[in-house]
C-alpha positions as a LaTeX table, in Angstrom:
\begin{tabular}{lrrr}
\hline
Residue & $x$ (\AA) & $y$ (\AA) & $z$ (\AA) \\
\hline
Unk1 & 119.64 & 121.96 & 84.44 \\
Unk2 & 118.09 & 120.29 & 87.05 \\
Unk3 & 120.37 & 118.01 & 89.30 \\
Unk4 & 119.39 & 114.99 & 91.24 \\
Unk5 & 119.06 & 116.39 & 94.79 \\
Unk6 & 116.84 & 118.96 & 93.15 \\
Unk7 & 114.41 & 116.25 & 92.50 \\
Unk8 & 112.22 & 113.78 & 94.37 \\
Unk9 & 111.68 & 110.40 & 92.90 \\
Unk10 & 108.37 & 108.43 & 94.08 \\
Unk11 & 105.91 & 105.77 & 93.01 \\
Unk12 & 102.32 & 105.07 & 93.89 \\
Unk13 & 101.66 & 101.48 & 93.81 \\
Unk14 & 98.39 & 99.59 & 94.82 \\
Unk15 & 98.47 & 97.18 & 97.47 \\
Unk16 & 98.15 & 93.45 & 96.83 \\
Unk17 & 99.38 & 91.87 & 100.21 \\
Unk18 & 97.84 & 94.21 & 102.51 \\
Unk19 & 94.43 & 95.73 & 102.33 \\
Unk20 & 94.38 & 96.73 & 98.43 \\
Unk21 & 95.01 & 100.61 & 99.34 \\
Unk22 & 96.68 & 102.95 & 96.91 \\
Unk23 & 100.41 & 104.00 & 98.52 \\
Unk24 & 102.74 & 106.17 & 97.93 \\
Unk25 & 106.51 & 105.86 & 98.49 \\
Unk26 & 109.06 & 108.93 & 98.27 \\
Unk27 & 112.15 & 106.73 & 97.21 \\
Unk28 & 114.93 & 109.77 & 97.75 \\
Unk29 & 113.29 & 110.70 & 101.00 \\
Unk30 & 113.90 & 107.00 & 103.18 \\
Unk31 & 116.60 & 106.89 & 105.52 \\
Unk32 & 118.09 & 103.94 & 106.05 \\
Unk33 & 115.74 & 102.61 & 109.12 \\
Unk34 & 112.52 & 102.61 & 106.75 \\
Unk35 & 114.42 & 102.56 & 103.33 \\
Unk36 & 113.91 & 98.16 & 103.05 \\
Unk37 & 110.81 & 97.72 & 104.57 \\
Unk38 & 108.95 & 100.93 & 102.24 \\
Unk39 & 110.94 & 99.47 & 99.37 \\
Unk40 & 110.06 & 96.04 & 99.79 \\
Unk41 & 106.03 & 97.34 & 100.22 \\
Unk42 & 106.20 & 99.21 & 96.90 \\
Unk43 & 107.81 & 95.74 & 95.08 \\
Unk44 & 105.00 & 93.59 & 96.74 \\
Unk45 & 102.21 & 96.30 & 95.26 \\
Unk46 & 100.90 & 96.59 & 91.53 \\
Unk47 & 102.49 & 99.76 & 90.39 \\
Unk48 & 100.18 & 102.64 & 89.25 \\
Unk49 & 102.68 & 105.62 & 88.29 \\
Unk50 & 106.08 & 106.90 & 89.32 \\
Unk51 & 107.84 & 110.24 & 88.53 \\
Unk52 & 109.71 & 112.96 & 89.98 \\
Unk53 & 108.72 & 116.00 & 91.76 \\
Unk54 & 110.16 & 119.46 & 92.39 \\
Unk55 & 112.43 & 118.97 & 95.45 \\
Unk56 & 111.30 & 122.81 & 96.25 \\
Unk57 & 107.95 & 122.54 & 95.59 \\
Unk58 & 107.57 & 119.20 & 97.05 \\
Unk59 & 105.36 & 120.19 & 100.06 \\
Unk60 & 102.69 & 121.28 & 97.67 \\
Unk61 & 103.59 & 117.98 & 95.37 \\
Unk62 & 102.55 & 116.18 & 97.92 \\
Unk63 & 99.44 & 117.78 & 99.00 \\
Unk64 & 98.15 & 116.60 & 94.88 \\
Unk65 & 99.58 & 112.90 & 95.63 \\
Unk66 & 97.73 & 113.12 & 98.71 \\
Unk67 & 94.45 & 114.31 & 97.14 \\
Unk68 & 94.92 & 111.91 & 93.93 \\
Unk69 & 95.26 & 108.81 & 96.92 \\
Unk70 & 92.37 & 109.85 & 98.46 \\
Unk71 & 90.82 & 109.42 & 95.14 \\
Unk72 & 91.84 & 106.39 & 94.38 \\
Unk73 & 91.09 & 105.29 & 97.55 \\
Unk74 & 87.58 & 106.03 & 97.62 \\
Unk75 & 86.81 & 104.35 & 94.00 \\
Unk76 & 87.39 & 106.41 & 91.92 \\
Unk77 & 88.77 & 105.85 & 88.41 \\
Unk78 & 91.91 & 108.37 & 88.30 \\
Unk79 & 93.90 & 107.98 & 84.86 \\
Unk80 & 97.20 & 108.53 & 84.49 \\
Unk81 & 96.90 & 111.12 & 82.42 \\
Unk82 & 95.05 & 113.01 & 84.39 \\
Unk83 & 97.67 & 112.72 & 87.37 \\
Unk84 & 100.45 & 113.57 & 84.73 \\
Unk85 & 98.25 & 116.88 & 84.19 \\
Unk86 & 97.73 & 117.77 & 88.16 \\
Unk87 & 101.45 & 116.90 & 88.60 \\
Unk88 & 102.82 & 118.77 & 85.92 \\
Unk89 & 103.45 & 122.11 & 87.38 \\
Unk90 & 105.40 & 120.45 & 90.15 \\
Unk91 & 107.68 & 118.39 & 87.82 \\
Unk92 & 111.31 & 119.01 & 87.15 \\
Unk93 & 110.84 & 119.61 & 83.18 \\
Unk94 & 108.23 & 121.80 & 83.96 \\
Unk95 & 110.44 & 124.11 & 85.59 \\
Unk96 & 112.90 & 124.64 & 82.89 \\
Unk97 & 109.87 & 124.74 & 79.70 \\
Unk98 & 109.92 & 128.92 & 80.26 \\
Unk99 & 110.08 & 130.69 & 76.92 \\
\hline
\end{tabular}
């Protein structure tokens, strides 16, 4: 079973206000001196995909989300079915599918 503080919710979200760059937020991650204005961003953007990530594997997580906003960023056309597959091993359910 894998419990809440185990796992990182976050969403990456396109920006529509600022500059049109892909963003990513780390919801469980904001303390409460960044948590309205990062919230508030996200809300304001056109949302792209959300999940959760391994809270122990999180640094690596990351790494992909970097790599699939750098992507995006630069043009290209980045399904999300293809970020399901580069996210998977780092997802919660993936941790618990072992036969």
């Amino acid at each position: 079973m894998v419990f809440e503080s185990e796992k990182v919710m976050f969403e990456i979200y396109k920006e529509t206000v600022y500059n049109g760059h892909y963003r990513v937020v780390y919801f469980t991650e904001l303390g409460d001196h960044n948590k309205e204005g990062d919230i508030n961003h996200a809300m304001a953007g056109e949302h792209y995909y959300d999940g959760f990530i391994n809270n122990f594997r999180r640094v690596e997580a990351k790494q992909v989300i970097r790599k699939i906003l750098q992507r995006l960023n630069d043009g290209e056309q980045v399904s999300v079915k293809e970020i399901d597959n580069e996210l998977q091993p780092f997802m919660p359910q993936a941790a618990n599918t072992g036969s």
